[in-house]
N, C-alpha and C positions, 0 to 999 in steps of 0.2 A: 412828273416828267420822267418817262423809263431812260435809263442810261443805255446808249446804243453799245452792242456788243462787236468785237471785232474778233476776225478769228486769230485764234493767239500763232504766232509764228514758231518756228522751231527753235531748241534752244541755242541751238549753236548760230543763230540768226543774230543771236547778241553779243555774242561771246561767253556768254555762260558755262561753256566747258570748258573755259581758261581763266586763269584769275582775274587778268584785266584786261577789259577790252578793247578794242583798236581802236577808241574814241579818245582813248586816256593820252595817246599821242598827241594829238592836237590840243586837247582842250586842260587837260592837268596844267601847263606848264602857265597859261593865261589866265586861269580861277586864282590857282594857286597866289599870284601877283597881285591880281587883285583884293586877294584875303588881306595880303600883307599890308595892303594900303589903309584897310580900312576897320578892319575886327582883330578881334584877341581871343586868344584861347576861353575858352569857356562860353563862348558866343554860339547863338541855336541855328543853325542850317536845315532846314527843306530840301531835301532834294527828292523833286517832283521827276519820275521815270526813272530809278533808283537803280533801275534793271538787276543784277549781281550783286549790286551794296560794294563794289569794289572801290567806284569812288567815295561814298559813307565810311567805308573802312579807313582808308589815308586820311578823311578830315577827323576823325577820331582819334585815330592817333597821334594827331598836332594837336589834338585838346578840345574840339570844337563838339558840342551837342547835336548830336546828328538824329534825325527822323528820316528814313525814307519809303518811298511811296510809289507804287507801280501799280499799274493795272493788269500785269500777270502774275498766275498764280506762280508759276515756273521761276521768273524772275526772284519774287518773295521770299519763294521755297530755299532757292541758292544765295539768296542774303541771308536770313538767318540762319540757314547751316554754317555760312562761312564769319557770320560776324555776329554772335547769338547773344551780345550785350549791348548791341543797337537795336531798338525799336525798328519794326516794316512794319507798313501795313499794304495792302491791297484798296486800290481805291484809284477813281477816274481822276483825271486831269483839268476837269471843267470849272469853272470860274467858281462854282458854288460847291465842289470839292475842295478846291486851295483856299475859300474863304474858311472855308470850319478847320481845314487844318492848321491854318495861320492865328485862328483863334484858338484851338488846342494848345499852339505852341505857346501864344503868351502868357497862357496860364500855366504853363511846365515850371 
């Protein structure tokens, strides 16, 4: 099964030419509460559409084993330049992508 290709958007489409992006407003402060509920530092997070690795970056620095994962190159390229002791990869979002990475991770 070929994976469908999308054309990649510009970078500034994500926020990529700023450290964090305007998603971080809404959704940081409700993860974040949620972690507190239920994990602890040294516990492994997925984050699947990784875009900048900005939010990979803050859960790292609260302790958490971060993987993340986009399907642009662009996005990847500006997480590991900015966070180069977190793992990215590049990779789709499809049911049978998050399976193998979910199996990657258990064996981390």
């Amino acid at each position: 099964m070929a994976m469908t290709r999308f054309p990649e958007p510009p970078a500034a489409d994500y926020g990529w030419d700023h450290d964090v992006p305007h998603t971080h407003a809404y959704l940081t402060g409700p993860l974040l509460h949620l972690l507190d509920q239920g994990s602890s530092p040294g516990d492994q997070i997925l984050d699947v559409g990784c875009g900048n690795g900005a939010l990979c970056g803050l859960l790292n620095r609260r302790g958490f084993q971060v993987v993340g994962v986009d399907t642009s190159a662009r996005g990847i390229a500006a997480a590991r330049r900015s966070f180069p002791t977190i793992p990215f990869h590049q990779a789709a979002a499809t049911p049978e992508e998050i399976g193998c990475w979910l199996y990657r991770l258990s064996m981390w």
